[in-house]
N, C-alpha and C positions, 0 to 999 in steps of 0.2 A: 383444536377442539371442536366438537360438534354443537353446531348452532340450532338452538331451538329455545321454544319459550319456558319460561320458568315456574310458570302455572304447570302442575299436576293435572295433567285432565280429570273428568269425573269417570270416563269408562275410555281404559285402552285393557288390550292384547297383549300382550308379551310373546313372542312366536319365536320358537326354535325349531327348524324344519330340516329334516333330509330328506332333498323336495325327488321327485321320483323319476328317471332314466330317462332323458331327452329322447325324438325320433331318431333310430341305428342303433343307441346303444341298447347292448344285451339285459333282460329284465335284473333287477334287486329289489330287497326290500327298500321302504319307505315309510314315512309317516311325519308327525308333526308332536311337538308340546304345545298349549295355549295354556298359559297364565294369563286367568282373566279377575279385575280389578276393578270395582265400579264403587265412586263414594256414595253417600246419599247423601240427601238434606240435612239429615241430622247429625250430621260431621261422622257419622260409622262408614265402616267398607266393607264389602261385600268381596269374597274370593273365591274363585273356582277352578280346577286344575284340569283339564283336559287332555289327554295322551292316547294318541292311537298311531298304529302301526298297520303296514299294508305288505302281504308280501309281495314273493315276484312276479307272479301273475295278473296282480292287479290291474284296473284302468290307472292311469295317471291321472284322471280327472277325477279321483274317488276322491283325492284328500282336500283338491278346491271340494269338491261337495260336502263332507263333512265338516268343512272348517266354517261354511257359509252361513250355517243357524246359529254360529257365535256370536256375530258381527249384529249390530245395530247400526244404523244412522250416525249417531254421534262417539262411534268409536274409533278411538285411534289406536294405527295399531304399529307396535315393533317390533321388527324382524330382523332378529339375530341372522347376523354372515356366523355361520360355524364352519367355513372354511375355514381352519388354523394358518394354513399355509397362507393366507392372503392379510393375517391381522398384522395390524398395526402394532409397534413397540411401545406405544404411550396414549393412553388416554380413549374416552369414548370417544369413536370418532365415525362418521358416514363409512359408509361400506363402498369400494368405488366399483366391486364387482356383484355386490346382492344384485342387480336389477334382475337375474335370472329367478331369483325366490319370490319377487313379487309378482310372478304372473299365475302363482299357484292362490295368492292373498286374495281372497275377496275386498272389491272397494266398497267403499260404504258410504253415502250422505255424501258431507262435502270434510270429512277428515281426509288426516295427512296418513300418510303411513313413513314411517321413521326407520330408516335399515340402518344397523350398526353395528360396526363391528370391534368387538372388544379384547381386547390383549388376553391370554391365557388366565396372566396370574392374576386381572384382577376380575375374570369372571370365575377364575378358584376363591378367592377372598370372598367374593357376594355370595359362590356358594356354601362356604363355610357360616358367615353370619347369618346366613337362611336355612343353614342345619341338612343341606341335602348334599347329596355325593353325585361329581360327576364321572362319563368316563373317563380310561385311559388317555394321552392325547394324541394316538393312534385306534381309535375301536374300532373293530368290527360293524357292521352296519346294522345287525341284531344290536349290537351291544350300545351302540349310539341311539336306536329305536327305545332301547329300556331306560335310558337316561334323559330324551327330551323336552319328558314334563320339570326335570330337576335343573336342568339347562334354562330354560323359561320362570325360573322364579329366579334363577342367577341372575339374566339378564333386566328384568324386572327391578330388581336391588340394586344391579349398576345405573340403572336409569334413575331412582330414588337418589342416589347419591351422587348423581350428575344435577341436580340442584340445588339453589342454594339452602343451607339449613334454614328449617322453619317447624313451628311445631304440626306443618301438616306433615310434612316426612314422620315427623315423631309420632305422629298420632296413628300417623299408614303402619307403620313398622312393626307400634303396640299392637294393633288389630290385626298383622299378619302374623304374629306369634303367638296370637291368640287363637287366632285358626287353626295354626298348626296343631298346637295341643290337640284341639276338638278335633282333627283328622288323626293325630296319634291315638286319641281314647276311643275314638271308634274303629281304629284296625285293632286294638286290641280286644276289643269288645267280640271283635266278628272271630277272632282266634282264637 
């Protein structure tokens, strides 16, 4: 199992990336999710969903530039391996091949950045109890670009329940379902 502290930070990332076409290979799209998660003082949290997509044209250094006005000093951040093909059969555990997606991460202050990578079915469970639909576990790389931000709150809820229970998960969880609402009543508001 993967070793880290048991404290909740007060601001991480949550990063699901289909990071963009090394030097030789031929262009595709790209892009990133960021679940981003900041408590405050007054025991509330704060959440924002961030998704963007880049096509085949693009630089490869657009989506480090877009991801970099996320980041603060005191943010830690996690980066989902969504290589299927490379996860592990049990448990959250270190990525032994992510080092390629952190070079797209911006560093920040003197945080960690956390690569993980998580077995199918239990980032289909996180995304079920978080109410979002992932891809196929074959997509398209369009079809992986429209699921990102959904992938990043997955990964978010596995890391939640990668510590021990305490009523700040519980208190994180309320106030992420509460979110959710207020981003359902306002997509319907806009339709």
């Amino acid at each position: 199992m993967m070793k880290h502290p048991l404290i909740i930070p007060d601001r991480m990332i949550a990063l699901s990336l289909l990071p963009p076409p090394a030097l030789g290979q031929p262009p595709f799209p790209f892009g990133f999710g960021a679940f981003v998660v900041e408590q405050t003082r007054r025991g509330e949290a704060r959440f924002e969903l961030h998704a963007h997509g880049f096509g085949a044209g693009y630089r490869p250094e657009a989506l480090r530039e877009r991801l970099q006005p996320l980041f603060t000093p005191d943010t830690l951040a996690l980066i989902l391996n969504s290589n299927r093909k490379l996860w592990p059969t049990i448990g959250l555990e270190r990525s032994a091949d992510a080092g390629q997606l952190v070079e797209h991460v911006p560093k920040s202050g003197l945080r960690t950045q956390v690569q993980v990578s998580v077995p199918d079915h239990l980032l289909r469970n996180a995304a079920g109890m978080a109410n979002v639909r992932l891809p196929s576990r074959d997509p398209s790389p369009l079809a992986r670009i429209r699921q990102l931000g959904a992938e990043a709150q997955a990964a978010w809820i596995c890391y939640l329940f990668s510590r021990r229970a305490s009523t700040e998960r519980g208190r994180l969880l309320a106030s992420f379902e509460a979110w959710q609402c207020l981003q359902e009543a306002r997509r319907s508001v806009l339709a």
